[in-house]
PDBQT receptor file of N, H, CA, C and O in Angstrom, charges set to zero:
ATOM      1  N   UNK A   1      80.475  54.764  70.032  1.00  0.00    +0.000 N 
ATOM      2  CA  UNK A   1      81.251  55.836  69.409  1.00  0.00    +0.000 C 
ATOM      3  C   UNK A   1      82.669  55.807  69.979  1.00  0.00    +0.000 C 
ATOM      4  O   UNK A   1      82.858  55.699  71.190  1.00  0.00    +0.000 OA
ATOM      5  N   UNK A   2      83.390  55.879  69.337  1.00  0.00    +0.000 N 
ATOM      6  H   UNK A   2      83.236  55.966  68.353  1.00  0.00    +0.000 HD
ATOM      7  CA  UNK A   2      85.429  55.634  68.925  1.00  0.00    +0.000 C 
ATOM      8  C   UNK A   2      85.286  57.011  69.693  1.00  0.00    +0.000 C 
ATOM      9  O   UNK A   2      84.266  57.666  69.474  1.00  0.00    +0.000 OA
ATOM     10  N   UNK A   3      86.413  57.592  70.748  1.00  0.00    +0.000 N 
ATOM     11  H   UNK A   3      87.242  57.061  70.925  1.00  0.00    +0.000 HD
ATOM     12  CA  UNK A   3      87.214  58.897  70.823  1.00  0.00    +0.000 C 
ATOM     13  C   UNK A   3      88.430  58.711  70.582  1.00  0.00    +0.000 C 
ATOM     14  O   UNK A   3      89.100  57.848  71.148  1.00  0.00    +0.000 OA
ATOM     15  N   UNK A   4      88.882  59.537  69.669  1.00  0.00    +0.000 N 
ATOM     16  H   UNK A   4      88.337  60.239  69.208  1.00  0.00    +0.000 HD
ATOM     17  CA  UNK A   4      90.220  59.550  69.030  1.00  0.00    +0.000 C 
ATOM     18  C   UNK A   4      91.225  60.727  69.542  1.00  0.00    +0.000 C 
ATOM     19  O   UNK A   4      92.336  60.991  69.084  1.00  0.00    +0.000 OA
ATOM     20  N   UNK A   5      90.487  61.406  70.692  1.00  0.00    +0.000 N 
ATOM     21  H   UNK A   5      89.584  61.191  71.064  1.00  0.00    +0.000 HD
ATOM     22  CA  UNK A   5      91.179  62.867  71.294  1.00  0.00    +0.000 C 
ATOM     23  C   UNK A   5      92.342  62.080  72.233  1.00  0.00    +0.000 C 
ATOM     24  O   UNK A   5      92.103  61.347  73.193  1.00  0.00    +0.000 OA
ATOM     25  N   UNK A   6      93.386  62.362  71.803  1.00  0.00    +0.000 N 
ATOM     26  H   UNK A   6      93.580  62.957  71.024  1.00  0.00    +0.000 HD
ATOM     27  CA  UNK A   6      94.913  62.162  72.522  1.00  0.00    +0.000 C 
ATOM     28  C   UNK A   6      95.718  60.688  71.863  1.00  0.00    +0.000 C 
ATOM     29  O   UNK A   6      96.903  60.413  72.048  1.00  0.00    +0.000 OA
ATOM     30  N   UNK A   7      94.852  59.966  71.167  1.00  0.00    +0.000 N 
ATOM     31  H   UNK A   7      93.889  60.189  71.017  1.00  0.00    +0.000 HD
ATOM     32  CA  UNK A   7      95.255  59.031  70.423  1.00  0.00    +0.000 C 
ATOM     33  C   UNK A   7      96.084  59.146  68.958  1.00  0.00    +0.000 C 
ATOM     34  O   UNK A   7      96.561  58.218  68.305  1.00  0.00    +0.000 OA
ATOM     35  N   UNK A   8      96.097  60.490  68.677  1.00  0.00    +0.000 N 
ATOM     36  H   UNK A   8      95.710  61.244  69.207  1.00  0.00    +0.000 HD
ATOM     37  CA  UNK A   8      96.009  60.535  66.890  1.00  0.00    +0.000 C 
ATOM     38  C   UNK A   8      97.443  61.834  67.618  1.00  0.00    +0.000 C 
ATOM     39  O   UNK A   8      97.427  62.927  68.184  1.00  0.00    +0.000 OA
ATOM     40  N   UNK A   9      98.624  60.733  67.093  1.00  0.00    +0.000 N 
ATOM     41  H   UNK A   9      98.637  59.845  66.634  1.00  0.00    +0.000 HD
ATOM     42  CA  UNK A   9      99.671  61.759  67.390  1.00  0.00    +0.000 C 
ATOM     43  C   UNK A   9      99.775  63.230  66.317  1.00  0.00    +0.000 C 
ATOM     44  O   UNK A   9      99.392  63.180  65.148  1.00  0.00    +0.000 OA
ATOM     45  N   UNK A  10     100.346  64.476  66.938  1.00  0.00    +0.000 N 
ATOM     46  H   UNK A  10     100.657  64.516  67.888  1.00  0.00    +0.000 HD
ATOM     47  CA  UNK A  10     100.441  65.394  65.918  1.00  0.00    +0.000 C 
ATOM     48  C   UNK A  10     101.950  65.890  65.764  1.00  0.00    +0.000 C 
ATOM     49  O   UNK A  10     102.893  65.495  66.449  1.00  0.00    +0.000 OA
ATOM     50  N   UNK A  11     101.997  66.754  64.818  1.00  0.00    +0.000 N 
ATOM     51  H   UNK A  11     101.231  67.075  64.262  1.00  0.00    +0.000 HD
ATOM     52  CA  UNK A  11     103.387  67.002  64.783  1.00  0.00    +0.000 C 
ATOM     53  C   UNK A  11     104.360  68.268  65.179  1.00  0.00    +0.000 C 
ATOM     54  O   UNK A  11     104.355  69.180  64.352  1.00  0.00    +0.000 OA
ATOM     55  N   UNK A  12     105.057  68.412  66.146  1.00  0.00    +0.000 N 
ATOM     56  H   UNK A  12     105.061  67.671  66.817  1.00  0.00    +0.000 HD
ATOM     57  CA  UNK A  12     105.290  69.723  66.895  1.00  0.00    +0.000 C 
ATOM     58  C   UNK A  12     106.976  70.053  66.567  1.00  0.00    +0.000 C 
ATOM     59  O   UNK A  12     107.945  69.311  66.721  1.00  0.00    +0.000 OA
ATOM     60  N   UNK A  13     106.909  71.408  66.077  1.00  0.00    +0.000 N 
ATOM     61  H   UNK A  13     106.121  72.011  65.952  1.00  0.00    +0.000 HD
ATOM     62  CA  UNK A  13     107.912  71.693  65.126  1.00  0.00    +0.000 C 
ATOM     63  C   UNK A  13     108.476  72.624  66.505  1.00  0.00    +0.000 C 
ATOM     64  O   UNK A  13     107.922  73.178  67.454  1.00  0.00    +0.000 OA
ATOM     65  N   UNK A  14     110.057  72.436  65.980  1.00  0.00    +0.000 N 
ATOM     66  H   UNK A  14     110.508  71.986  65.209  1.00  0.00    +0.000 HD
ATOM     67  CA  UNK A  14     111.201  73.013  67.337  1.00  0.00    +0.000 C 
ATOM     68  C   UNK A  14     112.217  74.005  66.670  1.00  0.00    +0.000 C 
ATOM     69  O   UNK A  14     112.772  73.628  65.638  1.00  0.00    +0.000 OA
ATOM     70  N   UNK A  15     112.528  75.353  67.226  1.00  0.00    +0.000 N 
ATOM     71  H   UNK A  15     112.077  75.660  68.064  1.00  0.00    +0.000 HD
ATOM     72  CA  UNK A  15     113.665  76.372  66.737  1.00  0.00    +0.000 C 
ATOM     73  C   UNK A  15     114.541  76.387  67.869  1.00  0.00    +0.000 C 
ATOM     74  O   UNK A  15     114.174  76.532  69.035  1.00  0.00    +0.000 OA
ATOM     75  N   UNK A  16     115.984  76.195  67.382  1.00  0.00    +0.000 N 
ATOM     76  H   UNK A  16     116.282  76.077  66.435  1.00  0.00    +0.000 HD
ATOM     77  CA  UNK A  16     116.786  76.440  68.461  1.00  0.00    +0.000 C 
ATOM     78  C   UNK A  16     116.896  78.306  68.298  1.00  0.00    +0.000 C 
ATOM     79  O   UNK A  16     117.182  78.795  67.205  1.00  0.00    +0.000 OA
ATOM     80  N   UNK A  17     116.688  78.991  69.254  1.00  0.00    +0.000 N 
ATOM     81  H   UNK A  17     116.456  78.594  70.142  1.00  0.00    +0.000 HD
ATOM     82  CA  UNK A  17     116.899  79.857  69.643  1.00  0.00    +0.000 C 
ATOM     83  C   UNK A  17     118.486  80.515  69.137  1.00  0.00    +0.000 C 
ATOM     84  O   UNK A  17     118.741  81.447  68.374  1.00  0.00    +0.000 OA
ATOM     85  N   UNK A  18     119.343  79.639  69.877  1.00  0.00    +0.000 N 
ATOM     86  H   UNK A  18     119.136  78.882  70.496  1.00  0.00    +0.000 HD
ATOM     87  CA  UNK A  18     121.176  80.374  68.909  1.00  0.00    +0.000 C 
ATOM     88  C   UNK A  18     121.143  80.103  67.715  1.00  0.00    +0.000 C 
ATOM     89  O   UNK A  18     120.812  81.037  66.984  1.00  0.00    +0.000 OA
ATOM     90  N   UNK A  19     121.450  78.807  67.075  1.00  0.00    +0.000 N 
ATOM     91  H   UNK A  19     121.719  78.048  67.669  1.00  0.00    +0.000 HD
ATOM     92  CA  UNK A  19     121.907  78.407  65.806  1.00  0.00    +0.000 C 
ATOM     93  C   UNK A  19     120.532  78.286  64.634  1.00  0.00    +0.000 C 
ATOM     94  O   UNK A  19     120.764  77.828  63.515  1.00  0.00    +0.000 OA
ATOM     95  N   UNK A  20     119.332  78.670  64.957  1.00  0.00    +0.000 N 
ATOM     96  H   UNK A  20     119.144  79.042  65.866  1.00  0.00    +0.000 HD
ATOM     97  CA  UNK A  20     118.410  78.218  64.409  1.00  0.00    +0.000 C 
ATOM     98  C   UNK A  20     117.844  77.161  63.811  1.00  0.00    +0.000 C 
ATOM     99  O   UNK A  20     116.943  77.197  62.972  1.00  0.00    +0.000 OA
ATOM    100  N   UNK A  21     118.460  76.086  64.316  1.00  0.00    +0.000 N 
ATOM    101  H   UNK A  21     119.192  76.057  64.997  1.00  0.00    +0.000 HD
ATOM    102  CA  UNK A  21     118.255  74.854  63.731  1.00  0.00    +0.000 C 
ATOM    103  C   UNK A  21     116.969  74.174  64.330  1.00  0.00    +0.000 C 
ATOM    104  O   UNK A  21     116.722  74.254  65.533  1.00  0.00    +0.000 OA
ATOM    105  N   UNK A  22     116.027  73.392  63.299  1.00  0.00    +0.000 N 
ATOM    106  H   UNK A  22     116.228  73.327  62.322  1.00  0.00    +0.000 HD
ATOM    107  CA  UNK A  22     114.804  73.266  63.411  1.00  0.00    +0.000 C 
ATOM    108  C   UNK A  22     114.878  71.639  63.458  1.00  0.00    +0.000 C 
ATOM    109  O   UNK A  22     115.639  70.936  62.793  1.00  0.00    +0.000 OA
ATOM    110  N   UNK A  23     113.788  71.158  64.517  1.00  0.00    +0.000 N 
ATOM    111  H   UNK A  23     113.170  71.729  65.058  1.00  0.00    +0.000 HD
ATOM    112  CA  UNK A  23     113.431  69.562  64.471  1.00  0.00    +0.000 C 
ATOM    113  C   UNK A  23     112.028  69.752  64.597  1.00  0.00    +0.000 C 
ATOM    114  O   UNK A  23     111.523  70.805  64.986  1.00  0.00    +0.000 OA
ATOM    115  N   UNK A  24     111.245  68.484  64.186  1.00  0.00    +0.000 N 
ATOM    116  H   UNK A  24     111.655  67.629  63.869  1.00  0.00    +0.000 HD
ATOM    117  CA  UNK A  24     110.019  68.315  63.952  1.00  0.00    +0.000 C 
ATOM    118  C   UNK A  24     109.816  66.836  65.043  1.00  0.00    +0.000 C 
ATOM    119  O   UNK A  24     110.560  65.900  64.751  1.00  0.00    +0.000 OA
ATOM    120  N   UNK A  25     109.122  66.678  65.917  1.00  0.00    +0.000 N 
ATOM    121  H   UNK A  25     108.517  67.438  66.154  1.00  0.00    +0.000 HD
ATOM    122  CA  UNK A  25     108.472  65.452  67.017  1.00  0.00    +0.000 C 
ATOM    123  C   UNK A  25     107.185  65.663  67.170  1.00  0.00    +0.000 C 
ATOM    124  O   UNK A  25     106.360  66.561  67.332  1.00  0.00    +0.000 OA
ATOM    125  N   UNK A  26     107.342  64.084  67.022  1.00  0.00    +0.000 N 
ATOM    126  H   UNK A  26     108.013  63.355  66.890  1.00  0.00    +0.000 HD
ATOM    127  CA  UNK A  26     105.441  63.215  66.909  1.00  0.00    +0.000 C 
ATOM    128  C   UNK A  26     105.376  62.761  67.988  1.00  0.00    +0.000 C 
ATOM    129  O   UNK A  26     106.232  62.074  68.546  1.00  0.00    +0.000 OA
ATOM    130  N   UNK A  27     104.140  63.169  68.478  1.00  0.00    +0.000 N 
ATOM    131  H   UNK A  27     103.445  63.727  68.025  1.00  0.00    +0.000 HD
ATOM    132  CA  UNK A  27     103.521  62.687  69.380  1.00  0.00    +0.000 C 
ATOM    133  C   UNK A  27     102.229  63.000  69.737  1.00  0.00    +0.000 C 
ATOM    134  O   UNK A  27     101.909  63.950  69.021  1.00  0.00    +0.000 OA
ATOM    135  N   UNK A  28     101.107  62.639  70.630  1.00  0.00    +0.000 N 
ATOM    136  H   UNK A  28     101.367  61.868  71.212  1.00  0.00    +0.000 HD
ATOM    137  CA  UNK A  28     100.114  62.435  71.093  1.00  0.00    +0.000 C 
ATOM    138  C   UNK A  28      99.690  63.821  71.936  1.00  0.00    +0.000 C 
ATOM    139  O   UNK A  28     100.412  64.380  72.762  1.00  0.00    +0.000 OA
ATOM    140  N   UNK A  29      98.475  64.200  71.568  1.00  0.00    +0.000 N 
ATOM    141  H   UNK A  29      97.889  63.746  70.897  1.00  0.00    +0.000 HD
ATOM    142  CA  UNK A  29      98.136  65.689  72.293  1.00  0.00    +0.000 C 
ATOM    143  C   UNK A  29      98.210  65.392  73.997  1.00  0.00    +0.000 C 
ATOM    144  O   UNK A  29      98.706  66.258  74.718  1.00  0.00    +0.000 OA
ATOM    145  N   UNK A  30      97.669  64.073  74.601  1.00  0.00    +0.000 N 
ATOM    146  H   UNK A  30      97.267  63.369  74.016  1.00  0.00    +0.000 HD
ATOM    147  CA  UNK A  30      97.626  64.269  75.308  1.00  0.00    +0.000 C 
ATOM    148  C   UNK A  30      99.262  63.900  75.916  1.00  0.00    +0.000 C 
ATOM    149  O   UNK A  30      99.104  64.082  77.124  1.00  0.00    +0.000 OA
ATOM    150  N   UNK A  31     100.274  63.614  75.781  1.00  0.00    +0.000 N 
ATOM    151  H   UNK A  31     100.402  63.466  74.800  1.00  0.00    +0.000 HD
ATOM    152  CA  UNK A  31     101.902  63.402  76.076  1.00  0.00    +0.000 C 
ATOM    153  C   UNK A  31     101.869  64.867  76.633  1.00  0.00    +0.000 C 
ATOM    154  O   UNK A  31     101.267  65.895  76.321  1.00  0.00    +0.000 OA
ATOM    155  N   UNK A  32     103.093  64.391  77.926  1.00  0.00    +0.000 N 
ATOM    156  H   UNK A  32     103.581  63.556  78.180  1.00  0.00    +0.000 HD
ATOM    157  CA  UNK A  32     103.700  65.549  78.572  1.00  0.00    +0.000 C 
ATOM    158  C   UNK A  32     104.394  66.115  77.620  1.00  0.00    +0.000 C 
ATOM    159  O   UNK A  32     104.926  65.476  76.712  1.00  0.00    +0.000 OA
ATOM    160  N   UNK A  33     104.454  67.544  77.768  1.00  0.00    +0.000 N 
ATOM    161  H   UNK A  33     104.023  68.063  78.506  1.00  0.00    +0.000 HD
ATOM    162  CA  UNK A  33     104.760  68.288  76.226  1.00  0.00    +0.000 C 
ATOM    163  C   UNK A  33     106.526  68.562  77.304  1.00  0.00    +0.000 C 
ATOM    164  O   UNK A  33     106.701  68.909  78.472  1.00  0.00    +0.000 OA
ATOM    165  N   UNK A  34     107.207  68.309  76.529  1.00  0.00    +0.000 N 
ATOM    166  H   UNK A  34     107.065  68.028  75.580  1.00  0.00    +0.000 HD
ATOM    167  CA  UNK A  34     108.991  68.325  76.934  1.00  0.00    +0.000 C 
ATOM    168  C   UNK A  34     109.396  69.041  75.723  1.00  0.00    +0.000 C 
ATOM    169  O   UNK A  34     108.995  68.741  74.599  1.00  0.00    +0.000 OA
ATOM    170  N   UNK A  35     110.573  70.437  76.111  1.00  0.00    +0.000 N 
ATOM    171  H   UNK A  35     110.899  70.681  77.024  1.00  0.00    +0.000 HD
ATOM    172  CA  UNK A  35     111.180  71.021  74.833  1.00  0.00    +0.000 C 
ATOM    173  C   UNK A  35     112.161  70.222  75.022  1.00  0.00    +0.000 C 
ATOM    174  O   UNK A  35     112.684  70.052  76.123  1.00  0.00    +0.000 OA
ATOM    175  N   UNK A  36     112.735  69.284  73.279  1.00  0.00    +0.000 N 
ATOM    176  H   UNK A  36     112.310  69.422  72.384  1.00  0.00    +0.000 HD
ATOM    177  CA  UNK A  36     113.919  69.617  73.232  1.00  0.00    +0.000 C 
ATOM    178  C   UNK A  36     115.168  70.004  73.220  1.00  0.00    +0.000 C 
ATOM    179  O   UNK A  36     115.087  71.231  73.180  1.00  0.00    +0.000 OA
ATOM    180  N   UNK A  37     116.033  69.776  73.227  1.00  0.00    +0.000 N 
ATOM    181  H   UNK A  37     116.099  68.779  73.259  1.00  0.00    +0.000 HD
ATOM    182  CA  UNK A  37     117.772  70.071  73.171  1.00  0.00    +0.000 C 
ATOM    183  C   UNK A  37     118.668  70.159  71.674  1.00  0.00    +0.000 C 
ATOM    184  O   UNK A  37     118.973  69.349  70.798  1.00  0.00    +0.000 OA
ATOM    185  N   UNK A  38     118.860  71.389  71.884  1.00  0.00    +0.000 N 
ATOM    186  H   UNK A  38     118.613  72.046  72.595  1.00  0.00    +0.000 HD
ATOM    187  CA  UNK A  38     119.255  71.292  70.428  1.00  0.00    +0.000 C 
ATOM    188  C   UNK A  38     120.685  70.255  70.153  1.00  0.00    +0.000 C 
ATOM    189  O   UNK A  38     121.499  70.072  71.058  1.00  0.00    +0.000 OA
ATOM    190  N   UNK A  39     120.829  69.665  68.859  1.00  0.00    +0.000 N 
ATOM    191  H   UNK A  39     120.168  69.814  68.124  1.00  0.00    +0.000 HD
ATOM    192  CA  UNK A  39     121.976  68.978  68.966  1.00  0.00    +0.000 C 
ATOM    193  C   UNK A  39     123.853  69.919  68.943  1.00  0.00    +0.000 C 
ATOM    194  O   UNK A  39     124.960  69.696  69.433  1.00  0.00    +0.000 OA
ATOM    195  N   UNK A  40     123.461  70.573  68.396  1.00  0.00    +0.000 N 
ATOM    196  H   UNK A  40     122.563  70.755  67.997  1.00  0.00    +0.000 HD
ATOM    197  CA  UNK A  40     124.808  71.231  67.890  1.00  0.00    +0.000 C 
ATOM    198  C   UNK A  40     124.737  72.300  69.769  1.00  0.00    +0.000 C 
ATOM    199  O   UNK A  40     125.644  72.175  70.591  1.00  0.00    +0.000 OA
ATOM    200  N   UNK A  41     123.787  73.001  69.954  1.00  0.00    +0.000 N 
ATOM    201  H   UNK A  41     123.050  73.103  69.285  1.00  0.00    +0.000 HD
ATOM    202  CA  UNK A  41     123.728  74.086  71.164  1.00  0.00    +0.000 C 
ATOM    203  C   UNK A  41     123.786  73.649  72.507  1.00  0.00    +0.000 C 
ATOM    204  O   UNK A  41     124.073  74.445  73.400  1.00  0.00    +0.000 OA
ATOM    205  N   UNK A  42     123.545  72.477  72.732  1.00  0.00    +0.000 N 
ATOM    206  H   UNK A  42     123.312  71.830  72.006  1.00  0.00    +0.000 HD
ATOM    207  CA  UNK A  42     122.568  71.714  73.718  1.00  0.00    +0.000 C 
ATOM    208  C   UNK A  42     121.875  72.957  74.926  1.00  0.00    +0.000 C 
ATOM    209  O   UNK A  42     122.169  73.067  76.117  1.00  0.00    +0.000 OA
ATOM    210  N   UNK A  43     120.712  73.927  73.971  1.00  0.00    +0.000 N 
ATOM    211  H   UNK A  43     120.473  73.837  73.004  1.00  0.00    +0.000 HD
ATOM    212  CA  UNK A  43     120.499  74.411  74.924  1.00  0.00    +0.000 C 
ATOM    213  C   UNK A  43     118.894  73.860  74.275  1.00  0.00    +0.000 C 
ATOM    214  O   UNK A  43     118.722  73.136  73.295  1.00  0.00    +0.000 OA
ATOM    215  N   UNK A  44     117.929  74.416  75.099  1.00  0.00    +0.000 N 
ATOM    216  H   UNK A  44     118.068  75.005  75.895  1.00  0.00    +0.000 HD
ATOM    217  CA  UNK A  44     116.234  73.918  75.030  1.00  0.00    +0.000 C 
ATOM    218  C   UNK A  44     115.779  74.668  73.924  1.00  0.00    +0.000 C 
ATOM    219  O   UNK A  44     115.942  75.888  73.892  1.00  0.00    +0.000 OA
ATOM    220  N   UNK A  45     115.105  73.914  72.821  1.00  0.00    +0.000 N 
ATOM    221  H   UNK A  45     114.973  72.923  72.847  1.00  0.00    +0.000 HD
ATOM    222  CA  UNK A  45     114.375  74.661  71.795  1.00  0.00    +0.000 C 
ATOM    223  C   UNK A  45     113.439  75.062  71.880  1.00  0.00    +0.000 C 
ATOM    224  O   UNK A  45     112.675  74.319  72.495  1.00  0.00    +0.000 OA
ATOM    225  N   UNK A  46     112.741  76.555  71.336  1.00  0.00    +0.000 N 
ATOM    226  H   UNK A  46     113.362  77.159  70.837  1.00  0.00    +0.000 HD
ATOM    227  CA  UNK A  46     111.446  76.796  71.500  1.00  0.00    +0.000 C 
ATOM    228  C   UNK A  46     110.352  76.370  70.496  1.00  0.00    +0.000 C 
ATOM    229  O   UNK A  46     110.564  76.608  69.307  1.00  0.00    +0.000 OA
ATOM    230  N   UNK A  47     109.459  75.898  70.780  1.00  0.00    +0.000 N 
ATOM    231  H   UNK A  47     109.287  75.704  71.746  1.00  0.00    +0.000 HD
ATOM    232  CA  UNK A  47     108.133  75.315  70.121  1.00  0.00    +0.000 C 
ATOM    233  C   UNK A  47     107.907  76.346  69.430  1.00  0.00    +0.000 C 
ATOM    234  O   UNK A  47     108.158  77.478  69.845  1.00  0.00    +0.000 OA
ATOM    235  N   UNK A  48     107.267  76.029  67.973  1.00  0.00    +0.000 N 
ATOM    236  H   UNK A  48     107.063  75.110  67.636  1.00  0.00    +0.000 HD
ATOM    237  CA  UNK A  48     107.220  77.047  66.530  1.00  0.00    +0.000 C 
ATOM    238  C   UNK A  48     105.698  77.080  66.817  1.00  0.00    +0.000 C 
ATOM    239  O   UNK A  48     105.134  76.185  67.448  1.00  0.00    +0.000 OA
ATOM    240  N   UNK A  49     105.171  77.994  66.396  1.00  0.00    +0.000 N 
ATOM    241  H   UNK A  49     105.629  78.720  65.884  1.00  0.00    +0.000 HD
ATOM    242  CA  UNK A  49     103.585  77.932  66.391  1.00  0.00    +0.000 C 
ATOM    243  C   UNK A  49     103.251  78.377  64.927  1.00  0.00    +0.000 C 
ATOM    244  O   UNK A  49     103.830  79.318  64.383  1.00  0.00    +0.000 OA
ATOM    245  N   UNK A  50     102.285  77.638  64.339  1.00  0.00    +0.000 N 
ATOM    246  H   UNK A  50     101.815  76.874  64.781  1.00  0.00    +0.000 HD
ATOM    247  CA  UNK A  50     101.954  77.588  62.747  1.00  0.00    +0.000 C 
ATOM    248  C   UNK A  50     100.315  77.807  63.036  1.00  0.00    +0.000 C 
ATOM    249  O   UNK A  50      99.697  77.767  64.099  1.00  0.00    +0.000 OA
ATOM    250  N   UNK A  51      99.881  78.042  61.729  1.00  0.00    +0.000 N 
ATOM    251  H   UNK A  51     100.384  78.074  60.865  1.00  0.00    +0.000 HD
ATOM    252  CA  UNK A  51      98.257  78.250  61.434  1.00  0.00    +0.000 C 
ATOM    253  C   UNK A  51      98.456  76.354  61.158  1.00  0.00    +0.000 C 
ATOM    254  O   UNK A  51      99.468  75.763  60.781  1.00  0.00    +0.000 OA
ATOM    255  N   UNK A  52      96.793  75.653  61.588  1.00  0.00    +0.000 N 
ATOM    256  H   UNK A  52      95.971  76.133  61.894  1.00  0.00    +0.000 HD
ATOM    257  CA  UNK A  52      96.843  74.121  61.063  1.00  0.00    +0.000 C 
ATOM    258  C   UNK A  52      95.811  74.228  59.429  1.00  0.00    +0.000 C 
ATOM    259  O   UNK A  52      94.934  75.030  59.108  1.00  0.00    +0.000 OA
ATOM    260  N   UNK A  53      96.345  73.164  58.760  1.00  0.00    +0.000 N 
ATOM    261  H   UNK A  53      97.058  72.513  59.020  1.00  0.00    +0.000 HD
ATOM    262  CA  UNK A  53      95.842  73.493  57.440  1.00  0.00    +0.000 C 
ATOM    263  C   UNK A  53      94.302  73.363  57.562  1.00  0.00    +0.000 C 
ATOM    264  O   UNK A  53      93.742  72.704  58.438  1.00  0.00    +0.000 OA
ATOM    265  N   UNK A  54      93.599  74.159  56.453  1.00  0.00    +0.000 N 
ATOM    266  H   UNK A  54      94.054  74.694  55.741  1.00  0.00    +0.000 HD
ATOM    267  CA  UNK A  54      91.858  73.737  56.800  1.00  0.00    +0.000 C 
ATOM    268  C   UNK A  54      91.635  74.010  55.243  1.00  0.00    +0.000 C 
ATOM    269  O   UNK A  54      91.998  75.083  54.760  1.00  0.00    +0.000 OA
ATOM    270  N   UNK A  55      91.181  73.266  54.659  1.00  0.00    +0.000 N 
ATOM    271  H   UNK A  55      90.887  72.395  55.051  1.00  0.00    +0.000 HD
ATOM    272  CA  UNK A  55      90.645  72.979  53.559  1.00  0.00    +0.000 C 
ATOM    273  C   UNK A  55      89.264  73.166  53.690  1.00  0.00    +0.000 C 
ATOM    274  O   UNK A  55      88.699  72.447  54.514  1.00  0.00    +0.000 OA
ATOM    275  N   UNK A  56      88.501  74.090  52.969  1.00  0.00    +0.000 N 
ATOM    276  H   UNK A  56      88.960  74.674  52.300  1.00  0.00    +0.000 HD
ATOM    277  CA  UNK A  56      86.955  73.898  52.969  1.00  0.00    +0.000 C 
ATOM    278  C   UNK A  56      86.394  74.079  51.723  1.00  0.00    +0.000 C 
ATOM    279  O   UNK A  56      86.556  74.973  50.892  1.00  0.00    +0.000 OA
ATOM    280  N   UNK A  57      85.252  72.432  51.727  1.00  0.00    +0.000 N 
ATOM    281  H   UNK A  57      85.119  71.706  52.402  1.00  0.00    +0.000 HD
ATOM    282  CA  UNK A  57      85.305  72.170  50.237  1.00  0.00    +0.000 C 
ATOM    283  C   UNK A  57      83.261  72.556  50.461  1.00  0.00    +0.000 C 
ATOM    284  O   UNK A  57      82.552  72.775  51.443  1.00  0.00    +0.000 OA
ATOM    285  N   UNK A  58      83.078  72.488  49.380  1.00  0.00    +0.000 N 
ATOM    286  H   UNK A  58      83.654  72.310  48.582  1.00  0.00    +0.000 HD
ATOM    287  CA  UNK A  58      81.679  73.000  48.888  1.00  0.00    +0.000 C 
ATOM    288  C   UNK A  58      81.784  74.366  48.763  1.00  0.00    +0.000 C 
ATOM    289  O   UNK A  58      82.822  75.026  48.719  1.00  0.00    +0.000 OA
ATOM    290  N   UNK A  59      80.131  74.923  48.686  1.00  0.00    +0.000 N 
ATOM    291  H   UNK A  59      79.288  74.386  48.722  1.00  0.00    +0.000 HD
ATOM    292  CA  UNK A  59      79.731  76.285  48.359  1.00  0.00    +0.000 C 
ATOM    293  C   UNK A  59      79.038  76.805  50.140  1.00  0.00    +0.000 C 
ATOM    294  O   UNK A  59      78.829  76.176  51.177  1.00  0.00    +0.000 OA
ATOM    295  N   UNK A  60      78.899  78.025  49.789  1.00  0.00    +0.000 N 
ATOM    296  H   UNK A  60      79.069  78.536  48.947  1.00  0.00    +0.000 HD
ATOM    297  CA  UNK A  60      78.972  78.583  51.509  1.00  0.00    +0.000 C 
ATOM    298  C   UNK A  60      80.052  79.623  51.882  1.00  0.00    +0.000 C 
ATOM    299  O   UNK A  60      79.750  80.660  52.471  1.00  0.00    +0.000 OA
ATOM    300  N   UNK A  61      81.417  79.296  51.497  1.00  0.00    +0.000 N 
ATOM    301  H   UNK A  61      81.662  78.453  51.018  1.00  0.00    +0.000 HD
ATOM    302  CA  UNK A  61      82.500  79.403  52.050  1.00  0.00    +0.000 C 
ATOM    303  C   UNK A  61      83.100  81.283  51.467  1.00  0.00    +0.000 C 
ATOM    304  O   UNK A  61      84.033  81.980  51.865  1.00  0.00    +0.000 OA
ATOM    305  N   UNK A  62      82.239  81.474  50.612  1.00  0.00    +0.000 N 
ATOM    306  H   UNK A  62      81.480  80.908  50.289  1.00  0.00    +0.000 HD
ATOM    307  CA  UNK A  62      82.934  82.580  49.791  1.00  0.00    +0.000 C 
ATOM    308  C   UNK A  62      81.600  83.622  49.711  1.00  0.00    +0.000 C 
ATOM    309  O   UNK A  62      80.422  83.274  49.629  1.00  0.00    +0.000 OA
ATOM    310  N   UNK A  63      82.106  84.934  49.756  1.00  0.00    +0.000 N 
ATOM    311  H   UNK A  63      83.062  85.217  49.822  1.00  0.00    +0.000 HD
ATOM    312  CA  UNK A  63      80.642  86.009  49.845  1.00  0.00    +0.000 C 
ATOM    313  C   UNK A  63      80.411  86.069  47.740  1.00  0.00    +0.000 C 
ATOM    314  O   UNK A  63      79.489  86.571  47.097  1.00  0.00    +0.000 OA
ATOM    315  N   UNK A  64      81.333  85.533  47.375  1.00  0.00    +0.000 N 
ATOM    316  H   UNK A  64      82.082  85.126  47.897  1.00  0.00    +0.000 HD
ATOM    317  CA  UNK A  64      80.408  85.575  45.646  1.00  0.00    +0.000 C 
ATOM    318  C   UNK A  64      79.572  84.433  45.299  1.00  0.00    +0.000 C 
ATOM    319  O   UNK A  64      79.009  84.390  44.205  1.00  0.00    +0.000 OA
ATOM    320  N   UNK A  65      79.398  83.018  46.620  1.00  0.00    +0.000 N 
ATOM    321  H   UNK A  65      79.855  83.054  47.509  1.00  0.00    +0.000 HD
ATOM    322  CA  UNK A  65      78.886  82.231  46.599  1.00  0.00    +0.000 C 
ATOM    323  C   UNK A  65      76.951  82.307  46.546  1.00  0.00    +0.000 C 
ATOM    324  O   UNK A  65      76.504  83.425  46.803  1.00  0.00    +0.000 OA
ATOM    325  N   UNK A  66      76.358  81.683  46.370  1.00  0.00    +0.000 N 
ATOM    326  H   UNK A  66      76.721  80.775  46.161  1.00  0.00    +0.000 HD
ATOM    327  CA  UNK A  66      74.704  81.781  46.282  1.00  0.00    +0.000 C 
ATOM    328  C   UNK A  66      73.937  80.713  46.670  1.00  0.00    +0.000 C 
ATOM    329  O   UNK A  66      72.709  80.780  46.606  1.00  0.00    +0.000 OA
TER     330      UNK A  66
């Protein structure tokens, strides 16, 4: 059996705090997590936190389901 935990880079979205300007960096869960610098501010951006998408397919999933 393959483990794919820290191998399968993800994608971590950045807000500069003054100017609001946003960057997006790939990388690996397990990578030392480093904030960014904004380009225009050069001050440190803060990490955005999002819901991750979840698709759920079949029946089960819904209370009008049977």
């Amino acid at each position: 059996m393959v483990t794919l935990v820290g191998k399968i880079p993800m994608i971590y979205e950045y807000r500069c705090p003054e100017c609001k300007g946003e960057m997006s960096i790939e990388r690996a869960i397990t990578d030392e997590e480093r904030s960014p610098s904004c380009f225009d501010c050069h001050i440190t951006m803060i990490r955005k936190w999002a819901a991750p998408n979840i698709q759920f397919k079949g029946s089960g999933f819904y209370s009008t389901d049977k």
